[in-house]
N, C-alpha and C positions, 0 to 999 in steps of 0.2 A: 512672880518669879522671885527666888531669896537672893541673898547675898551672894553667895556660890555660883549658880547658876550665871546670875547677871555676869560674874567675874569672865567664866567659863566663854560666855556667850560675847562677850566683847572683845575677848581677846581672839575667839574660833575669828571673827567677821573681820579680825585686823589681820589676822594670820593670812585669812586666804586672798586677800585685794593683792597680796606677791606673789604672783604667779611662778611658782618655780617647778615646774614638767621639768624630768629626765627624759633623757634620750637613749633608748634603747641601741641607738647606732652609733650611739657616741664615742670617738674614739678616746678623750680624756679625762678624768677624775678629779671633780664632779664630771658629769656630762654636760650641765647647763652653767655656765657661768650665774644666771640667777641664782642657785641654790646657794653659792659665796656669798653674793649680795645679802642675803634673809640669813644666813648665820651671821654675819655683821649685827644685823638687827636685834638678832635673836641675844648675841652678846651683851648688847647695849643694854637689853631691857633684862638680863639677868644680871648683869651689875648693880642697876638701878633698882631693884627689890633688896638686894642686897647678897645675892649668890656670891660664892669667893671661887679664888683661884678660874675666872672664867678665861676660856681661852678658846680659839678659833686655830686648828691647826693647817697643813700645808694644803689638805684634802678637803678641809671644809668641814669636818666634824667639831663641834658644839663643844664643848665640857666644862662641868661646874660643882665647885663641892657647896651644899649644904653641911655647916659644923653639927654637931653635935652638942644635945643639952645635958649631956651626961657624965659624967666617970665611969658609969656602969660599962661593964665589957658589953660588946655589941660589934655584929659584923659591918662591914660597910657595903650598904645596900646600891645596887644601882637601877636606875629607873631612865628606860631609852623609849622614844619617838623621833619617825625620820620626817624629814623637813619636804622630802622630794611626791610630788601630784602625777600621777602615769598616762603616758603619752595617749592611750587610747580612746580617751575623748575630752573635747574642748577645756581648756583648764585658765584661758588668759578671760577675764573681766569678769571672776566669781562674783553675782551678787545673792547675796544669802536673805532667804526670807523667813521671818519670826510667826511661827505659828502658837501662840500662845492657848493655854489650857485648851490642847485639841479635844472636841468633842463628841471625837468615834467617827466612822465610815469613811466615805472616800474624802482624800483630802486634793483640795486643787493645786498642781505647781504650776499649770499656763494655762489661762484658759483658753487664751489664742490656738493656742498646738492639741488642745484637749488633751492634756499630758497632769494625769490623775493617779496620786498613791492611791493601793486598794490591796484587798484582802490576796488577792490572782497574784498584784510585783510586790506589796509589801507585806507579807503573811503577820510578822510580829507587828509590825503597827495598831494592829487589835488590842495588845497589850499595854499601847501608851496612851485609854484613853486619860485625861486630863493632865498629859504633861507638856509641858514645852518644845515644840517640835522646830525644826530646822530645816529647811530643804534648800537649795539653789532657785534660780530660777525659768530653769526648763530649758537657757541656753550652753548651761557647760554642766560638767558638777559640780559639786559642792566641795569636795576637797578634808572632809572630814576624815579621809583616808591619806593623812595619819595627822593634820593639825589639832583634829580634836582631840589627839593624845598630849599634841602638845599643850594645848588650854589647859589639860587635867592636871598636866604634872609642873606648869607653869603658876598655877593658882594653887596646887597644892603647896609648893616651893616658898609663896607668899605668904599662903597660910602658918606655916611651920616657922619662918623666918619674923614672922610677928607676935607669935605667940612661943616665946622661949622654955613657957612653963610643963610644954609638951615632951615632956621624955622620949627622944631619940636617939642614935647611932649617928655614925656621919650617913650620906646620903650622894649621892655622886650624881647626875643628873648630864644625858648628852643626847645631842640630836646629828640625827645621821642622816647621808645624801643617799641618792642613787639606792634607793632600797628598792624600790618597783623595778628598776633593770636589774637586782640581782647583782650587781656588781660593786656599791661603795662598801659593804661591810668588810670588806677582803684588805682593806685599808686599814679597819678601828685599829688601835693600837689598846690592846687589850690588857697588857703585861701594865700600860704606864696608867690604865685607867681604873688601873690595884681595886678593884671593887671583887669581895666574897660571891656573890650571885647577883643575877639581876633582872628586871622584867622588861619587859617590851608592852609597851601601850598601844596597841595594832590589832588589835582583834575584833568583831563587827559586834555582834549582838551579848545582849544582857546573859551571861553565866557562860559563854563562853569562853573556856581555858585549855585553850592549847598547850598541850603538853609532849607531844611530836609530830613530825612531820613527817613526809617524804622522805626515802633515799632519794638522792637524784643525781644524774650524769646529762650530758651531751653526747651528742655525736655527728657525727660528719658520714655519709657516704658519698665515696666516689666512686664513677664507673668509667671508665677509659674505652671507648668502641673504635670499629673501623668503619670510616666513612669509605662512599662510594657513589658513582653515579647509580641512583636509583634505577635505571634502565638495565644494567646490571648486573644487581643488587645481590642476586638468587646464590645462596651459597657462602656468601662471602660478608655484607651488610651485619656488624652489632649494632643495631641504633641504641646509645646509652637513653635516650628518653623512654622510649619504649620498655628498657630491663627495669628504667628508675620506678615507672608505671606499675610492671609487671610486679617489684618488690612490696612496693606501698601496695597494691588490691590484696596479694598474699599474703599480709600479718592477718590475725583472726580479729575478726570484728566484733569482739565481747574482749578486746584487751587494746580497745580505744578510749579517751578522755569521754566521746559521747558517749559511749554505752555503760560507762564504770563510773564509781562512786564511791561514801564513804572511805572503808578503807583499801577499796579494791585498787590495783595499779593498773598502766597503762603506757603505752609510747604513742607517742605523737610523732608523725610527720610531718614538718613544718614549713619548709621551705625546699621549692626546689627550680635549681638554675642549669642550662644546658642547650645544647644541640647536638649534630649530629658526632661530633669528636668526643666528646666530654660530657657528662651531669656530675650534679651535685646536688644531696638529698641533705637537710640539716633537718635532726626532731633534737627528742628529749626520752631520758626513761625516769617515769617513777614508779615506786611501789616504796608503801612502807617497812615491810619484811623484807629484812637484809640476804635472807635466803631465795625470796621470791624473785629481787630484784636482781639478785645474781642469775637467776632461769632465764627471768626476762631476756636481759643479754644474752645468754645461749642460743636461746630461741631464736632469738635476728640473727646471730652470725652463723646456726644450723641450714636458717631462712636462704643466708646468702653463701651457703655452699651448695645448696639444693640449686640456687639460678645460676652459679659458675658452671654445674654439669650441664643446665639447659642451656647456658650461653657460652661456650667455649673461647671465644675468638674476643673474647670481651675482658678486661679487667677491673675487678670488682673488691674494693677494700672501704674498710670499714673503721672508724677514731673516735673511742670513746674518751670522754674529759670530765672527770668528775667535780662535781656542784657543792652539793652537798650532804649530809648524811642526819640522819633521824636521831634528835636530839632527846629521844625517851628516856633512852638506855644511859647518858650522861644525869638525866635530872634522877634515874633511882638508884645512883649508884651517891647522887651527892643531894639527899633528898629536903635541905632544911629551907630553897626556894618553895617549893611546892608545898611543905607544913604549914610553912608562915600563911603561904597564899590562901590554901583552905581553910585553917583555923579564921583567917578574915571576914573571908565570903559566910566562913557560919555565923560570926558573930555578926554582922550588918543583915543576918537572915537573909541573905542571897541564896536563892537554889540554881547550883552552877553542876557544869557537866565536862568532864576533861573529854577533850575533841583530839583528832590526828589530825591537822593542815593539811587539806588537798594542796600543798605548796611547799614554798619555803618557808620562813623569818628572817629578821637581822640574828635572832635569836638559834635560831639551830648552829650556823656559822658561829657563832662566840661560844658556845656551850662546847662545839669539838677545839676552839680554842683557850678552853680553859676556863668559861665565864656560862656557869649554868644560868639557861634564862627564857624562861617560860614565856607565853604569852596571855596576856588579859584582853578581855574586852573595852574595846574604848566608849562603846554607847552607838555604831552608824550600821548602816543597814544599804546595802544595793551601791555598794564601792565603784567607781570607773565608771560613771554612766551619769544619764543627768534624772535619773529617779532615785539618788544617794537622798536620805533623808538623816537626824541622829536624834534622840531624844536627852534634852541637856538635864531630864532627872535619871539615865543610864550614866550618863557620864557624872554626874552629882555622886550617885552611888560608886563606881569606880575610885573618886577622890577619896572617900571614905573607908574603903576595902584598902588603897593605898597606906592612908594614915595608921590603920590599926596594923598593917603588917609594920611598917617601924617603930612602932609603939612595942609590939609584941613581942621586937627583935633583942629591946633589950632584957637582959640575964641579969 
């Protein structure tokens, strides 16, 4: 393992021994008081290499300038990874296992659980024979989603701040909470973190670049019914669980998350609470096309005028809340993130492929706020689960695609 890597790899294993899961049900910002705790730390040790102006604000967000080795004009680049591990499985006593120069087929994470990377859960793993591999250890995950962003752009920050002789721009440098609930970037303070464009180190596998996402909204349905003694019922009975039922079988089933893919959209049903007085339906709509994803909604509220005529005696309304919107159209109208990006990926001979995010980023949110910011690959594979695996020569190479886009930024 080189210099790089080992940096890379010691700081991923220090990173994740802090357990810091958001809370999707959180009522406050952060969700987890741990994630305050690990930007304390995360502070400390950006002081300590020598990042300036670092500071830890009311919300918990990170920020730190690297200066600049230049006079050369140069914009000010920004480089984000969120601090926060997603509630959906095990995240407290990461211990991370070092698979060094793996040497092809299936690779063992328990052998107790018989819980084996293979060609069927890790398709690119074919790809990394002889490099340095990472997994958990079969009882949580691993967490590489998104600290191994952090390791990249923490070693890169070291790197750059030791070697002066490196022509750069300034470099702005911040780690964000509550990215897996979707809700701390609604906080970045954008305006005061003055950076031209910037990327997000969040992305799974090698050549990977996200360059839009989803539209997306929320929504709420209520149905308001008349109870009654079931005995009777005849005539006069809306039971709201029954219409909630009725609506949810009624969207079409080729315009669900299972049945749809790449850039295809969908609404999900998500949750639903009730009896016989009252329900409550909560999903989500995505679609990338801002046209399509306007249909979409048509389509439900057409859906839920078709069941007001079948349910009469019933009340039936419907609260969309919007999320977020597809950062494409921002990155081609302000196109010099995306130049930089690609001219790097060729010069490091990466062959990368611009992707739509079946989701969000920290990055689409800051782009409709002003801050164009694509997303990169960080090197992990199988996110949220405990067969997360990354390979520290994808994330090596990332460091590197990194360095030449500030290199290249300046003029």
């Amino acid at each position: 393992m080189n210099d790089l890597q080992q940096k890379i790899y010691n700081r991923l294993v220090h990173y994740v021994a802090f357990d810091t899961t958001s809370d999707p049900a959180g009522t406050v910002t952060p969700t987890t008081d741990s994630q305050i705790s690990f930007a304390h730390q995360m502070a400390a040790e950006m002081k300590k290499i020598g990042i300036q102006e670092v500071e830890v604000d009311e919300y918990g967000f990170v920020t730190g300038l690297i200066p600049a080795t230049t006079d050369q004009k140069a914009p000010v680049i920004g480089l984000f990874a969120h601090m926060d591990t997603v509630s959906d499985y095990n995240g407290h006593n990461i211990r991370p296992v070092l698979h060094e120069n793996y040497a092809g087929g299936p690779l063992v994470i328990n052998q107790e659980k018989n819980m084996v990377l293979s060609e069927q859960n890790a398709p690119r793993l074919a790809q990394c024979v002889g490099d340095n591999i990472v997994t958990a250890d079969g009882n949580t995950l691993l967490g590489a989603d998104d600290k191994l962003g952090i390791a990249i752009i923490m070693t890169l920050a070291e790197h750059l701040l030791k070697h002066p002789e490196i022509a750069h721009g300034p470099i702005k440098v911040a780690f964000t909470i509550d990215e897996e609930t979707g809700t701390g970037i609604t906080f970045f303070d954008v305006q005061k973190f003055a950076a031209d464009f910037a990327y997000t180190i969040d992305g799974a596998n090698l050549g990977d670049i996200d360059h839009g996402n989803f539209n997306a909204d929320s929504f709420v349905l209520r149905i308001v019914g008349k109870a009654c003694h079931p005995g009777s019922a005849k005539g006069f009975m809306a039971n709201p669980v029954r219409i909630a039922a009725d609506i949810i079988s009624s969207w079409p089933e080729d315009k669900l998350p299972e049945t749809t893919d790449k850039e295809d959209g969908f609404i999900l049903f998500k949750d639903i609470t009730g009896g016989l007085e009252k329900a409550e339906v909560q999903g989500i709509v995505r679609e990338h096309d801002l046209t399509k994803f306007a249909k979409f909604k048509q389509d439900l509220l057409k859906l839920l005028d078709e069941k007001r005529a079948k349910y009469p005696a019933a009340k039936i309304e419907l609260e969309f809340k919007e999320q977020y919107r597809n950062m494409r159209d921002i990155l081609k109208a302000r196109p010099q993130a995306m130049q930089l990006l690609e001219k790097a990926l060729k010069e490091n001979k990466i062959s990368y492929h611009l992707t739509q995010a079946r989701g969000g980023t920290d990055g689409s949110q800051m782009s409709f706020k002003g801050l164009p910011t694509p997303n990169i690959f960080a090197g992990y594979e199988n996110p949220h689960g405990p067969y997360e695996w990354c390979s520290l020569n994808w994330a090596e190479k990332v460091l590197h695609v990194l360095e030449s886009i500030v290199q290249d930024a300046v003029k």
